[in-house]
MARGU-874366 format. One record per residue (C-alpha): chain; residue number from 1; x, y, z. Coordinates in Angstrom, 3 decimals, decimal comma. Example, Ala and Ser with C-alpha at 12.3 -4.5 7.8 and 13.67 -1.06 7.14 Angstrom:
2
A / 1 / 12,300 / -4,500 / 7,800
A / 2 / 13,670 / -1,060 / 7,140
! end
This chain:
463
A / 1 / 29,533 / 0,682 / 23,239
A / 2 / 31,535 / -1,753 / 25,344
A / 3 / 32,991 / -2,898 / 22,521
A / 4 / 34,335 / 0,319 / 21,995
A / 5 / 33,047 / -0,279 / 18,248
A / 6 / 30,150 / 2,235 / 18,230
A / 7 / 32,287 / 4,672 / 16,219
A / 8 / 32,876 / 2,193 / 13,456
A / 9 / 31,494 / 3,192 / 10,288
A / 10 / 29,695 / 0,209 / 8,599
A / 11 / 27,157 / -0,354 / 5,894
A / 12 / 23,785 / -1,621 / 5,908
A / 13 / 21,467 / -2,391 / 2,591
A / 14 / 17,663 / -2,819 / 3,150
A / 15 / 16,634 / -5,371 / 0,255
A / 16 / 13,964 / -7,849 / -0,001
A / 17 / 14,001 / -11,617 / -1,091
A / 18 / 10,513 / -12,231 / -2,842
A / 19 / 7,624 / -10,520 / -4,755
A / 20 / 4,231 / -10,401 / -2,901
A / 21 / 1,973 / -12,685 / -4,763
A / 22 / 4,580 / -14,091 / -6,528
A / 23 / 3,962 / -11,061 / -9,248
A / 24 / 6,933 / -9,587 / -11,722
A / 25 / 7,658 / -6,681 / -9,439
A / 26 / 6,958 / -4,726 / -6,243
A / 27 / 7,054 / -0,595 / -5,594
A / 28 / 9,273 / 0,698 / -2,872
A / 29 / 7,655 / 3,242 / -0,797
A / 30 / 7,808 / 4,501 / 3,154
A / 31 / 10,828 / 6,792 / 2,608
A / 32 / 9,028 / 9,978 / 3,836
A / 33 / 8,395 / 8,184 / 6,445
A / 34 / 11,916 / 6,619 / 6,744
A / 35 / 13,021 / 10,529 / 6,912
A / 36 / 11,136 / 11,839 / 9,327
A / 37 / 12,477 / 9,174 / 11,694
A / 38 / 15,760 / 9,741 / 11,411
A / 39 / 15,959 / 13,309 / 11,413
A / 40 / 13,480 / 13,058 / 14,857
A / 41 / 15,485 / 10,117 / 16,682
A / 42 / 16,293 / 11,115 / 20,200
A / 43 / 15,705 / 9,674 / 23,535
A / 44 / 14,122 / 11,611 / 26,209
A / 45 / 15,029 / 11,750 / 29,460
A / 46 / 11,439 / 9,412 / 30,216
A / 47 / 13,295 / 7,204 / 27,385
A / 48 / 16,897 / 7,260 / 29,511
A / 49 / 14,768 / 6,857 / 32,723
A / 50 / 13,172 / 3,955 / 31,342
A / 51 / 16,362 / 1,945 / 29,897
A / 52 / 17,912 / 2,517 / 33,434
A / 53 / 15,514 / 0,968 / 35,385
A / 54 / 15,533 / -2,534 / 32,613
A / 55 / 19,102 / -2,766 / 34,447
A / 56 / 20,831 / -3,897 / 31,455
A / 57 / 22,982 / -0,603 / 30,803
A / 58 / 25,825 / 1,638 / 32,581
A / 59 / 25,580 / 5,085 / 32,886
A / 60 / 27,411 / 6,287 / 30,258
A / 61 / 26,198 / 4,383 / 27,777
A / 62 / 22,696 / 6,250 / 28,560
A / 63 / 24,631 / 9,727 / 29,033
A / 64 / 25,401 / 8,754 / 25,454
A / 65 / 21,865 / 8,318 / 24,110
A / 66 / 20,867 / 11,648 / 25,906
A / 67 / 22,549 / 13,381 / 23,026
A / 68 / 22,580 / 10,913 / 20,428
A / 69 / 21,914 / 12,135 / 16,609
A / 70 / 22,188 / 10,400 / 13,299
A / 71 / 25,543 / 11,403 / 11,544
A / 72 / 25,856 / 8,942 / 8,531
A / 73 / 25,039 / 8,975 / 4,864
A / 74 / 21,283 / 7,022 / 3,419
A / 75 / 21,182 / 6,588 / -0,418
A / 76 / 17,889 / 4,949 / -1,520
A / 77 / 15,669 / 4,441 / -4,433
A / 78 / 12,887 / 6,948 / -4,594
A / 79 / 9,599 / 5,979 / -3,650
A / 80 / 7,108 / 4,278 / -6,473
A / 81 / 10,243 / 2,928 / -8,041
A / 82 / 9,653 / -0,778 / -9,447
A / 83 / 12,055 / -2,769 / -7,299
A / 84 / 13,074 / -6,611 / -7,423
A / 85 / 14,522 / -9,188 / -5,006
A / 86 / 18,251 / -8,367 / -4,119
A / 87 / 18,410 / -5,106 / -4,835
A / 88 / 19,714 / -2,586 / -2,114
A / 89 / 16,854 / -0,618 / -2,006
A / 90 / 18,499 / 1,578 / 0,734
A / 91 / 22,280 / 1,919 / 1,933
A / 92 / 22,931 / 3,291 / 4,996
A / 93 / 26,787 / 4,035 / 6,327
A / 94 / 26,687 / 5,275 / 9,123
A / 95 / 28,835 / 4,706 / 12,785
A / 96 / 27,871 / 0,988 / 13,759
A / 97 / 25,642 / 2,003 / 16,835
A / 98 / 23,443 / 4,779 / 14,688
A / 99 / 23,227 / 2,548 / 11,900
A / 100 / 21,853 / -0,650 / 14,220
A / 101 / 19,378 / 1,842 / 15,814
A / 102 / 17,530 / 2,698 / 12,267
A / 103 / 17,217 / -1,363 / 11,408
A / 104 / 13,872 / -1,893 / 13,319
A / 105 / 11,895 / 1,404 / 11,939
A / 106 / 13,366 / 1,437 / 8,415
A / 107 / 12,189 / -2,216 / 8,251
A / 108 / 9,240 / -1,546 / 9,325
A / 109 / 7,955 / 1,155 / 7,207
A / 110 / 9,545 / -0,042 / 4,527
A / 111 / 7,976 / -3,326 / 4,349
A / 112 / 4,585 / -2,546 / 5,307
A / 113 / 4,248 / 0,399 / 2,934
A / 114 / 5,650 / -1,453 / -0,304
A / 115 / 3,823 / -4,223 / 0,498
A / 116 / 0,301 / -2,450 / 0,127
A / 117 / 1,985 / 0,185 / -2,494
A / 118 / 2,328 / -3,407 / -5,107
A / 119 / -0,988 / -4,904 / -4,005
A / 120 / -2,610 / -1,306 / -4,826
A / 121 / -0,848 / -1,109 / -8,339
A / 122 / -2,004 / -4,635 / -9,183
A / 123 / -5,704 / -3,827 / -8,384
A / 124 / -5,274 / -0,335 / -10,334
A / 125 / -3,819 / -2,134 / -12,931
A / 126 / -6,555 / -4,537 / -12,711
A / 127 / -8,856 / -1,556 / -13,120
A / 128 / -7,909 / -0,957 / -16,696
A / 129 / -8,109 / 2,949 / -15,960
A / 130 / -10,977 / 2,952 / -13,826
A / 131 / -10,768 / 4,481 / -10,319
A / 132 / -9,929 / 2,635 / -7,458
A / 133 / -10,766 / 4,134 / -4,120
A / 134 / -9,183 / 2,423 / -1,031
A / 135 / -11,967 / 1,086 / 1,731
A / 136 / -10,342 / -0,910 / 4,211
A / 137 / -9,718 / 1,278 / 7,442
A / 138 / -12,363 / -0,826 / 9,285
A / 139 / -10,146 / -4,237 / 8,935
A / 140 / -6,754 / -2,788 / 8,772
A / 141 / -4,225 / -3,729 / 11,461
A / 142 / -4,052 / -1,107 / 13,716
A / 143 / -4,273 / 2,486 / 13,063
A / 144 / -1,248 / 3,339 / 11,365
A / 145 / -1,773 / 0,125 / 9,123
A / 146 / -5,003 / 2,025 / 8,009
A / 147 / -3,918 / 5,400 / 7,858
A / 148 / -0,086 / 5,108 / 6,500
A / 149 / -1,764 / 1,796 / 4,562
A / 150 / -3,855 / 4,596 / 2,723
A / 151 / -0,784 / 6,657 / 1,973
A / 152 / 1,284 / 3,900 / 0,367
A / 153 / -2,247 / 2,940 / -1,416
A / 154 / -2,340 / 6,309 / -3,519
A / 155 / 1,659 / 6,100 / -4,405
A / 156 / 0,525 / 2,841 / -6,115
A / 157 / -2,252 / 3,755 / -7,994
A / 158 / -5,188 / 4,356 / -6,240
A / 159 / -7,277 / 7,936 / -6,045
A / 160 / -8,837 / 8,233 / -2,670
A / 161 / -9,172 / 6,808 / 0,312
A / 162 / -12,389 / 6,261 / 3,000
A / 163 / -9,893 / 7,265 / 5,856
A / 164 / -10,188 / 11,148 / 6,591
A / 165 / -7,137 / 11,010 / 8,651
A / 166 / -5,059 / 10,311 / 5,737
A / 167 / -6,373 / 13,161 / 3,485
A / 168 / -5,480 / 15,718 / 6,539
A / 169 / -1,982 / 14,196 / 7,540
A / 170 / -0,965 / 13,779 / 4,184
A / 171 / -3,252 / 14,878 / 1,591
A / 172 / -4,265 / 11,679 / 0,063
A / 173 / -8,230 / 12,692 / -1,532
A / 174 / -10,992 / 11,168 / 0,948
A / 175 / -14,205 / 9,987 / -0,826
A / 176 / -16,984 / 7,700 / 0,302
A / 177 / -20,613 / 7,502 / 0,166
A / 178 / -23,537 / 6,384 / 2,298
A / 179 / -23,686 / 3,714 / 4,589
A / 180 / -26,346 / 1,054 / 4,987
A / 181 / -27,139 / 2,597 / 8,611
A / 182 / -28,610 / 5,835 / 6,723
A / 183 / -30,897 / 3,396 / 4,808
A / 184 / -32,016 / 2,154 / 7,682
A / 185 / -32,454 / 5,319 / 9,991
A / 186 / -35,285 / 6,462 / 7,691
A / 187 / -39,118 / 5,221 / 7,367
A / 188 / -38,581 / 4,708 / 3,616
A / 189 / -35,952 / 3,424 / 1,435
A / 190 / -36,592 / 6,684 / -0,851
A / 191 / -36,869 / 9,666 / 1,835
A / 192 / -33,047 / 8,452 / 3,040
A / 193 / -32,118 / 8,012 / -1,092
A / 194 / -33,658 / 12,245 / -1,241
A / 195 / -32,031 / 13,432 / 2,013
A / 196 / -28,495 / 12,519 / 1,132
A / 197 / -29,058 / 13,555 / -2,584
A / 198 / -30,303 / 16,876 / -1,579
A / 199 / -27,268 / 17,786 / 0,787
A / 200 / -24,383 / 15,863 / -1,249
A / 201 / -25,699 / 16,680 / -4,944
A / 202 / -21,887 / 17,148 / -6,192
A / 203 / -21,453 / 13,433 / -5,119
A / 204 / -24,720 / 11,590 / -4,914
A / 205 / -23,969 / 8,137 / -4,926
A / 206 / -26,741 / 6,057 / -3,542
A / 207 / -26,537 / 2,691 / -2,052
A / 208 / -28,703 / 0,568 / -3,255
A / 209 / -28,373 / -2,802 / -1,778
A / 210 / -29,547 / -2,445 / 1,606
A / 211 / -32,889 / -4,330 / 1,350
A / 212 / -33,838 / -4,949 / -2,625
A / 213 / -31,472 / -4,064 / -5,064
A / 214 / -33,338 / -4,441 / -8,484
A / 215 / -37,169 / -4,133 / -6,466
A / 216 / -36,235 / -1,429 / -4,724
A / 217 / -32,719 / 0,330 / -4,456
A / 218 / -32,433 / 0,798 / -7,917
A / 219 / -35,843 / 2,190 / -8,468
A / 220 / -35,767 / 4,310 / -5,818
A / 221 / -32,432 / 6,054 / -6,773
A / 222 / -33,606 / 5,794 / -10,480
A / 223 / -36,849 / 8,101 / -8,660
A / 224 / -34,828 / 10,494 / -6,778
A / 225 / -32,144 / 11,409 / -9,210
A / 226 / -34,615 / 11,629 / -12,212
A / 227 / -37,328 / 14,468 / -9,828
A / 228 / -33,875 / 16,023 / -8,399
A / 229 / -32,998 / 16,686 / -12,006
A / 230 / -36,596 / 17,543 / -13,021
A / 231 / -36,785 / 20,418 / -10,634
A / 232 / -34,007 / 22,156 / -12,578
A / 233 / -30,809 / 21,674 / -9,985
A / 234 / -28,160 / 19,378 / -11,871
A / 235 / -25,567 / 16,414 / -9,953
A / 236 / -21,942 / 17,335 / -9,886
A / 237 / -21,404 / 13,897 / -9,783
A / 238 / -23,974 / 10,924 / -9,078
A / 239 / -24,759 / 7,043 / -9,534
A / 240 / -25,190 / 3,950 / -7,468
A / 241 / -22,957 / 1,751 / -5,190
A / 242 / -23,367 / -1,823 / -4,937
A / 243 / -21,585 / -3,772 / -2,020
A / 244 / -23,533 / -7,480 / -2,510
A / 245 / -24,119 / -9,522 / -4,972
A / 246 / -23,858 / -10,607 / -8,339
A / 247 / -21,623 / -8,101 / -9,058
A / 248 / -21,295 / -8,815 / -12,920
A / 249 / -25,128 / -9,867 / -12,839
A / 250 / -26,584 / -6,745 / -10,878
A / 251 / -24,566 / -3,963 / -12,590
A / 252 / -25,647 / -4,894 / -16,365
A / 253 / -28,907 / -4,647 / -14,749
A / 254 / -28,260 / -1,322 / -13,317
A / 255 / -26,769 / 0,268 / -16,045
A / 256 / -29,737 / -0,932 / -18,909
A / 257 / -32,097 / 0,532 / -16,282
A / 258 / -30,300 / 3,503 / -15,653
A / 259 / -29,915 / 4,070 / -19,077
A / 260 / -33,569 / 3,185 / -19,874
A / 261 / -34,239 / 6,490 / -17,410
A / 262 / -32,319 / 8,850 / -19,574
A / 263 / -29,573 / 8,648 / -16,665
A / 264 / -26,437 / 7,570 / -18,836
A / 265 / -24,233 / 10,096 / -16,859
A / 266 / -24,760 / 7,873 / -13,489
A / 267 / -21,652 / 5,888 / -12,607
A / 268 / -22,155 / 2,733 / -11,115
A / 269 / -19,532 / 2,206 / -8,004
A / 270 / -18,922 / -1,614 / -6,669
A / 271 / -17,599 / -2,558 / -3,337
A / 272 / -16,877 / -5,814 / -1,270
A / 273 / -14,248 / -7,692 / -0,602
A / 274 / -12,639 / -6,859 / -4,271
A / 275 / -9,372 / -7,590 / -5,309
A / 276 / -7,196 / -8,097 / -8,453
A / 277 / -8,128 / -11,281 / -9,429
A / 278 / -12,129 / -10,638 / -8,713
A / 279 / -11,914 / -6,881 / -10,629
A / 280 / -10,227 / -8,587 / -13,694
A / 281 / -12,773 / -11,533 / -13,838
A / 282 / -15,524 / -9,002 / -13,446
A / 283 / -14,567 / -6,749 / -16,403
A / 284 / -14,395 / -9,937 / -18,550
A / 285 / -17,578 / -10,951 / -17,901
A / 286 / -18,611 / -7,497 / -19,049
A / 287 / -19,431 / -5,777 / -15,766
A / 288 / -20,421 / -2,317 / -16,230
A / 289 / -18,213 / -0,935 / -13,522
A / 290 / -17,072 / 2,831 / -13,535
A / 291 / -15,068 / 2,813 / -10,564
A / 292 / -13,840 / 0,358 / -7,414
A / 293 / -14,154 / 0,633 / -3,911
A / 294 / -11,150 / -1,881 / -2,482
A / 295 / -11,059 / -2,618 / 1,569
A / 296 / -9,731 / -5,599 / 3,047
A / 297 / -7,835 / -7,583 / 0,254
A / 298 / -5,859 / -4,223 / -0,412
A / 299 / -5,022 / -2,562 / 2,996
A / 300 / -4,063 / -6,331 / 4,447
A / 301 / -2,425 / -7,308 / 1,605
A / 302 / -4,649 / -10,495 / 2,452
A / 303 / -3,326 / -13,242 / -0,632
A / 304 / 0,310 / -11,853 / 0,378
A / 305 / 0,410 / -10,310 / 3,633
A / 306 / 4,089 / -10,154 / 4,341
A / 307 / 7,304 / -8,339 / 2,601
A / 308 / 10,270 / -9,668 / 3,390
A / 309 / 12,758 / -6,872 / 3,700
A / 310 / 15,757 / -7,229 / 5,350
A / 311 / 18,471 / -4,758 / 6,726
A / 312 / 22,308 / -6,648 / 6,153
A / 313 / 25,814 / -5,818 / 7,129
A / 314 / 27,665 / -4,901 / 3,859
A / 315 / 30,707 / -3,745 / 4,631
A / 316 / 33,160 / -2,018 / 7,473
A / 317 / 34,860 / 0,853 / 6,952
A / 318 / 39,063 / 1,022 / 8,545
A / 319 / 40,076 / 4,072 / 10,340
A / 320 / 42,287 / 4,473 / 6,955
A / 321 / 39,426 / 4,372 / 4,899
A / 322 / 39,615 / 0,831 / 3,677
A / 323 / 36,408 / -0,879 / 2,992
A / 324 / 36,209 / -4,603 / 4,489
A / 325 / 33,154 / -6,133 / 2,946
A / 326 / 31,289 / -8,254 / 4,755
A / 327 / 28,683 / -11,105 / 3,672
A / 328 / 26,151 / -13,320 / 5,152
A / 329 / 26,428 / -17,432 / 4,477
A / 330 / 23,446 / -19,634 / 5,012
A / 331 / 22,222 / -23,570 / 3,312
A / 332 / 19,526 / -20,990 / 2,169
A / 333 / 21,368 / -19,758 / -1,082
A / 334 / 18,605 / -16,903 / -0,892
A / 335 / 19,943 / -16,128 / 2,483
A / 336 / 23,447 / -15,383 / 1,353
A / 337 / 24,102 / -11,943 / 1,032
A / 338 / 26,287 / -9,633 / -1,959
A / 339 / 28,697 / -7,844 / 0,162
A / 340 / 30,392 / -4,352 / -0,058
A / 341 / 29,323 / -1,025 / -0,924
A / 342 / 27,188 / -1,484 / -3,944
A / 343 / 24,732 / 0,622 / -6,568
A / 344 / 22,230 / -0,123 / -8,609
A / 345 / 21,633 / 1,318 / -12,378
A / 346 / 19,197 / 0,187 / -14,867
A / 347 / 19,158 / 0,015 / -18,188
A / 348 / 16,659 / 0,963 / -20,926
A / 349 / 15,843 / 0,411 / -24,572
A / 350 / 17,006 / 3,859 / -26,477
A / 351 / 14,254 / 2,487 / -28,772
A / 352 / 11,395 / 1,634 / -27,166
A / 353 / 11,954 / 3,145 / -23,308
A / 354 / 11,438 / -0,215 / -21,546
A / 355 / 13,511 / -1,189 / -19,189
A / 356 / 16,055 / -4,240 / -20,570
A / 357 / 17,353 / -5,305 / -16,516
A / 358 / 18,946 / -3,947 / -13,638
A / 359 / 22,821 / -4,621 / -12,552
A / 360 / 23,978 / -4,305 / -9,212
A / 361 / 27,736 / -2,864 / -8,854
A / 362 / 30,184 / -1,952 / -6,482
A / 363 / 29,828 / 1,628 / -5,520
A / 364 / 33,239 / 2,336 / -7,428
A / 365 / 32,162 / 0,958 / -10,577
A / 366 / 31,002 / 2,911 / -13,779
A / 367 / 29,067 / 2,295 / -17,083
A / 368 / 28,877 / 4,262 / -19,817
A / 369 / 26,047 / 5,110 / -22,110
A / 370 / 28,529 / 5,271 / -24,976
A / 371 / 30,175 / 2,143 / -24,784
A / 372 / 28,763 / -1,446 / -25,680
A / 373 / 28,253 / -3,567 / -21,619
A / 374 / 27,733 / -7,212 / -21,237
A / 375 / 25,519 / -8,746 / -18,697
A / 376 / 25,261 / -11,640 / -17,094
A / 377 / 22,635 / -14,151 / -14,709
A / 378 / 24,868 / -14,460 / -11,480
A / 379 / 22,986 / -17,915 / -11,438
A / 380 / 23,784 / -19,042 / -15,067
A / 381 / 27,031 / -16,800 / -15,889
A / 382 / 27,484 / -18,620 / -19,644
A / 383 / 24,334 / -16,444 / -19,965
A / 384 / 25,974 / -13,624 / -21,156
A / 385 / 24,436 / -10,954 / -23,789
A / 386 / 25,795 / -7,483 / -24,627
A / 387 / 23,547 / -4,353 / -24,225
A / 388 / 23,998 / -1,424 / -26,988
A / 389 / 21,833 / 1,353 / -27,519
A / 390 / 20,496 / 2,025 / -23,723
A / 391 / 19,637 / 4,638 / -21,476
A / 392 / 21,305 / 4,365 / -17,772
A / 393 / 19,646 / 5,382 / -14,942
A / 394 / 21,463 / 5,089 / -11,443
A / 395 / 18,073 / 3,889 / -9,089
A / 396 / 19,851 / 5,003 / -5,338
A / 397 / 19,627 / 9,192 / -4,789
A / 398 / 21,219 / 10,414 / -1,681
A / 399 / 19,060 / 11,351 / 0,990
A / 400 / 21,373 / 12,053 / 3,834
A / 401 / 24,906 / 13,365 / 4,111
A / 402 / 26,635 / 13,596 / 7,299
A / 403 / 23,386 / 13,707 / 8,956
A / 404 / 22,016 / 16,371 / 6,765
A / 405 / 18,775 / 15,550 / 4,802
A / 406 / 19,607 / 16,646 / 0,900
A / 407 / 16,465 / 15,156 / -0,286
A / 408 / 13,428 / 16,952 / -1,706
A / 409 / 10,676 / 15,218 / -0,542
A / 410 / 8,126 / 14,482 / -3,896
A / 411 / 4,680 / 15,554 / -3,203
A / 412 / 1,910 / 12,479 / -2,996
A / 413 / 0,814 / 13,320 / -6,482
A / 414 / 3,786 / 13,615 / -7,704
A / 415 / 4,643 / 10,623 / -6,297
A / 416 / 1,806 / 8,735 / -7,551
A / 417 / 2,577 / 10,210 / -11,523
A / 418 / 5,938 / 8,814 / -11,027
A / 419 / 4,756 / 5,233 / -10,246
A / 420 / 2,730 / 4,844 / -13,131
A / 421 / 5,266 / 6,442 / -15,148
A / 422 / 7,834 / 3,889 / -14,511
A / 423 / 5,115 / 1,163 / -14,158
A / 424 / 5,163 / 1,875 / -17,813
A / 425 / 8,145 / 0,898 / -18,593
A / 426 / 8,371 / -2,233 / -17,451
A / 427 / 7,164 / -5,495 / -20,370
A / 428 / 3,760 / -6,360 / -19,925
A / 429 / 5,011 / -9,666 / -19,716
A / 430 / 6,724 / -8,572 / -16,432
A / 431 / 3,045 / -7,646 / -15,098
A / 432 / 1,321 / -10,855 / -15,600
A / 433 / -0,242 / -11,911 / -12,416
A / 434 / 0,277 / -15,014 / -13,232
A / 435 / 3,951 / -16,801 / -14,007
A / 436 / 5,485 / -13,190 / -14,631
A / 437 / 8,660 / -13,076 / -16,619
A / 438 / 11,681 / -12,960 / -14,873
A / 439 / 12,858 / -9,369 / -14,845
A / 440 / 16,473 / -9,761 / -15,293
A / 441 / 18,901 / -8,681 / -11,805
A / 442 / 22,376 / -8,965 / -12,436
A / 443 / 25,392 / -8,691 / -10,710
A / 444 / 28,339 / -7,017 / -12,119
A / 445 / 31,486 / -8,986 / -12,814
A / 446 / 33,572 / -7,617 / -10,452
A / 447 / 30,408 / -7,755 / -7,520
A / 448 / 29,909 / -12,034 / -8,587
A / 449 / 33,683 / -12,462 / -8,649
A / 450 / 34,198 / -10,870 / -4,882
A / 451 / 31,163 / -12,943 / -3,548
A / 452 / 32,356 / -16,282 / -5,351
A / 453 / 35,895 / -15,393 / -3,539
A / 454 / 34,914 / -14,630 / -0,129
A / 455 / 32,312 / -18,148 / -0,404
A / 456 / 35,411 / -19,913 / -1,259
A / 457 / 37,629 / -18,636 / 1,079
A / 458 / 34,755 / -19,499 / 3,975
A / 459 / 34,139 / -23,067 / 2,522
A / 460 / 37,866 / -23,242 / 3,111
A / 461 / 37,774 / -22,454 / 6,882
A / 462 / 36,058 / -22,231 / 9,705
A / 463 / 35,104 / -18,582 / 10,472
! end
């Protein structure tokens, strides 16, 4: 504003610099989010009332904000996406002074939903197709880290959520079952086990670990699902939950008892403090698991806890249109930015429909489909190979032009189909959780050439 620079039209990318858990991949998400903001940013008159009185600011700066409105253009990779370090995962250009006001919230939402959108695909993936449910509202940070944490949960994978909240702000399915305290209200084990059968018989899911889980909880379920049936009246669905123990131990127990009933149609539900590490070393040991309840390791993102988007100056736009790109330098080499306006497209196998690597471009760059293109490692550049055969796929979609949303906002399920869809296409040696392959992000020619230059040039003078 003093500057008289708030008009200048600049770009910003939003990328991140490493995988959570040091895995293969991570899944953008928080764009809904991302949208609302921006089409709702305003400052009230409490807002203006409040900046005045911090002393910092002259009048017509905060005559300014009383009308201010976003103007510029976003492009960004649709949520559920498989995204890698580098990347611009969103561009914005917009004036300099509209675009520095979205860094904070886009940040924000973007990190903390991708972060627990990747830990929830690992522990899905984990699963091997059984359902996880996410449990962790009651040691999530804050409210919005439990009830947006939920959200971002389903895009990557999972099928429910304990938090109500979620299912009624944005439809994500809420599912639970009993709580220890219900045990405990009643005189007997049993009479609470036939209460909450009687009023929740299409989901009668009994916990069974509250005092004795092989003396008691599981003979007492075993009791009340087995007369329930005997009167006649049939479970929509029904089994056990365990949240202690032996998990691998207790649940090959339950199941040959359970099955020794005649009750092979009761799943068997696990809980407590699961994650994907614990639910793959379970399965091996041949747990008899039908479906995953997954708290506090998932909605914390506890082995991995932080993404580390960032939001970058790219490039500044002349009044005549020219674009001056712009790039960050640091003795970090991971802290040095890829300037200008830039795209991303991918590239997959004709053949077999995975995808062979990603190339970042300059925006005025094209590929064709029909034509051979050679790739290269922008940290190894005699690493060159030539890619025939492929599909291209351009990963940024415009979501706002000249203020104007232009988006169609997915719906949650649709959202969540999409994930797993392109999930699919990525190696499975990309999704070891352990010492991943490298998924291959490359920079165009003409993108490494004007980075080299402009490093030169600054290692040539002081700036």
């Amino acid at each position: 504003w003093k500057a008289d620079m708030k008009d200048t039209i600049t770009y910003f990318d939003v990328f991140f610099r490493t995988i959570p858990d040091e895995g293969g991949y991570a899944i953008a998400a928080g764009l809904e989010q991302i949208v609302d903001y921006v089409q709702n940013l305003h400052f009230s008159e409490e807002d203006v009332e409040y900046l005045r009185g911090r002393k910092m600011f002259d009048e017509g700066f905060l005559d300014y904000l009383r009308t201010f409105r976003f103007h510029g253009d976003i492009w960004a990779i649709p949520e559920g996406t498989p995204i890698f370090p580098g990347e611009p995962v969103i561009t914005v250009r917009a004036p300099a002074i509209e675009a520095q006001l979205l860094e904070t919230y886009m940040l924000l939402e973007f990190n903390h939903q991708s972060l627990i959108a990747t830990k929830a695909n690992r522990i899905v993936r984990a699963a091997a197709g059984r359902p996880v449910m996410e449990f962790g509202s009651r040691r999530a940070q804050g409210i919005a880290g439990a009830v947006i944490g939920a959200r971002a949960a389903y895009v990557g994978g999972c099928v429910a959520t304990a938090c109500t909240l979620t299912d009624e702000l944005y439809g994500v399915p809420a599912a639970g079952t009993m709580a220890h305290s219900w045990v405990q209200m009643f005189d007997s084990e049993y009479e609470a086990f036939k209460f909450y059968a009687e009023t929740y018989p299409n989901n009668a899911v009994l916990l069974v670990d509250t005092y004795n889980t092989l003396k008691s909880g599981l003979p007492n379920a075993i009791r009340v699902f087995k007369e329930y049936m005997a009167s006649g009246k049939t479970f929509g669905n029904f089994g056990i939950r365990l949240d202690s123990g032996d998990l691998a131990y207790l649940t090959k127990k339950a199941r040959l008892m359970l099955d020794e009933a005649g009750l092979t149609d009761a799943k068997i539900v696990v809980s407590n403090s699961l994650d994907e590490y614990l639910i793959r070393d379970l399965l091996q040991q041949g747990a008899k698991i039908d479906s995953f309840g997954v708290g506090e390791r998932l909605i914390t993102s506890k082995s991995s806890p932080v993404f580390g988007g960032v939001y970058k100056l790219a490039a500044v736009e002349k009044e005549d249109g020219t674009l001056i790109p712009k790039i960050k330098i640091s003795e970090n080499i991971a802290k040095i930015t890829n300037p200008g306006f830039k795209k991303v497209y991918r590239f997959y196998d004709k053949k077999t429909g995975k995808a062979i690597a990603d190339e970042i471009c300059l925006r005025d760059e094209v590929i064709s489909e029909a034509l051979p293109h050679t790739i290269f490692d922008p940290e190894a550049t005699w690493k060159q190979r030539t890619l025939k055969d492929f599909r291209l796929r351009e990963l940024q979609v415009p979501i706002f032009k000249q203020g104007k949303l232009v988006y169609k906002q997915p719906t949650l399920k649709e959202l969540q189909a999409y994930c797993a869809a392109e999930v699919d296409t990525l190696w499975d040696e990309v999704k070891r959780f352990e010492n991943p392959h490298k998924y291959n992000v490359d920079l165009s020619k003409k993108l490494w050439t004007l980075k080299h230059d402009m490093l030169a040039v600054a290692g040539k003078k002081e700036v």
